[in-house]
N, C-alpha and C positions, 0 to 999 in steps of 0.2 A: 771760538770757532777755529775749525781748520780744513785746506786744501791739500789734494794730495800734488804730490809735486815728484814727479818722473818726465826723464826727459832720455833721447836715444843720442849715444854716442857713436861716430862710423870713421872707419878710415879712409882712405885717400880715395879709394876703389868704390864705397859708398856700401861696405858692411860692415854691419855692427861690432862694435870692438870689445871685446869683453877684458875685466881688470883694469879698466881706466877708474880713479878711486878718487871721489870731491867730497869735500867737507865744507858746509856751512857753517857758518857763524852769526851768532848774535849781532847786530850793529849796535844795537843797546846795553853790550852785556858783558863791554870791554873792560878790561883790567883796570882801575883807576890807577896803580903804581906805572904799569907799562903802555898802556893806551892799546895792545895787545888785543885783538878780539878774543873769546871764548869760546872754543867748541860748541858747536849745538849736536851736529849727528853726522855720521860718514855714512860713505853709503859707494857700494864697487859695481861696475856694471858687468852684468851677468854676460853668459855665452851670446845674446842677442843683442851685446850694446845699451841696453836696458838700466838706466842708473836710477834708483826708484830710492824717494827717501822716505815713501809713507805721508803721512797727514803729519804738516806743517803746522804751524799757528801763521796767523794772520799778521805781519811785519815785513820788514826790511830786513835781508840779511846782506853779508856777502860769501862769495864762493870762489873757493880753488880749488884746483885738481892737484891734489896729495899724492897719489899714486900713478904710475904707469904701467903697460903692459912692455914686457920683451920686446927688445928694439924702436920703442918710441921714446920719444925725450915728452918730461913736459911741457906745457903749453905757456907758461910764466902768465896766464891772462887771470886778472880779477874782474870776477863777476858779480854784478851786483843782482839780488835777484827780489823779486817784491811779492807778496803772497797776500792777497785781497777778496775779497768776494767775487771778483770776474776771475780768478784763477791764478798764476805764476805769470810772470813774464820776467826775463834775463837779457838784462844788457850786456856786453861784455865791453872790457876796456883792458886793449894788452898795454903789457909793459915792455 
């Protein structure tokens, strides 16, 4: 089974920011040399802030934002994100 999993990103002003770029990760799917997570899918938010990563499978992953647009810094924050049969939900926990 899978959910789709999109969510909107905006700036300070509250418009959508387009080229903010997160990449998920396995929680189960980590390196056994490095403890490392594994890529699962990126995914850049369109002209509307829109960061859309399609139909997920049903786990635990985590998330960071990989990419920036011109003139913003990243965000340093891990997100954990959980993907169930009631849908997505994301905690976030900065560093």
């Amino acid at each position: 089974m899978s959910v789709n999993f999109k969510f909107r990103v905006i700036n300070p002003d509250g418009v959508g920011l387009a080229g903010a770029e997160f990449t998920l990760y396995k929680i189960s799917n980590a390196d056994e040399k490095t403890g490392q997570y594994k890529k699962y899918r990126a995914a850049v938010a369109g002209k509307n802030g829109i960061v859309d990563f399609g139909c997920i499978e049903l786990r635990n992953y985590v998330m960071r934002q990989t990419a920036t647009p011109d003139g913003y810094g990243k965000n340093g924050h891990l997100y954990s994100v959980t993907a169930n049969c009631d849908g997505v939900m994301i905690d976030c926990f900065p560093e």
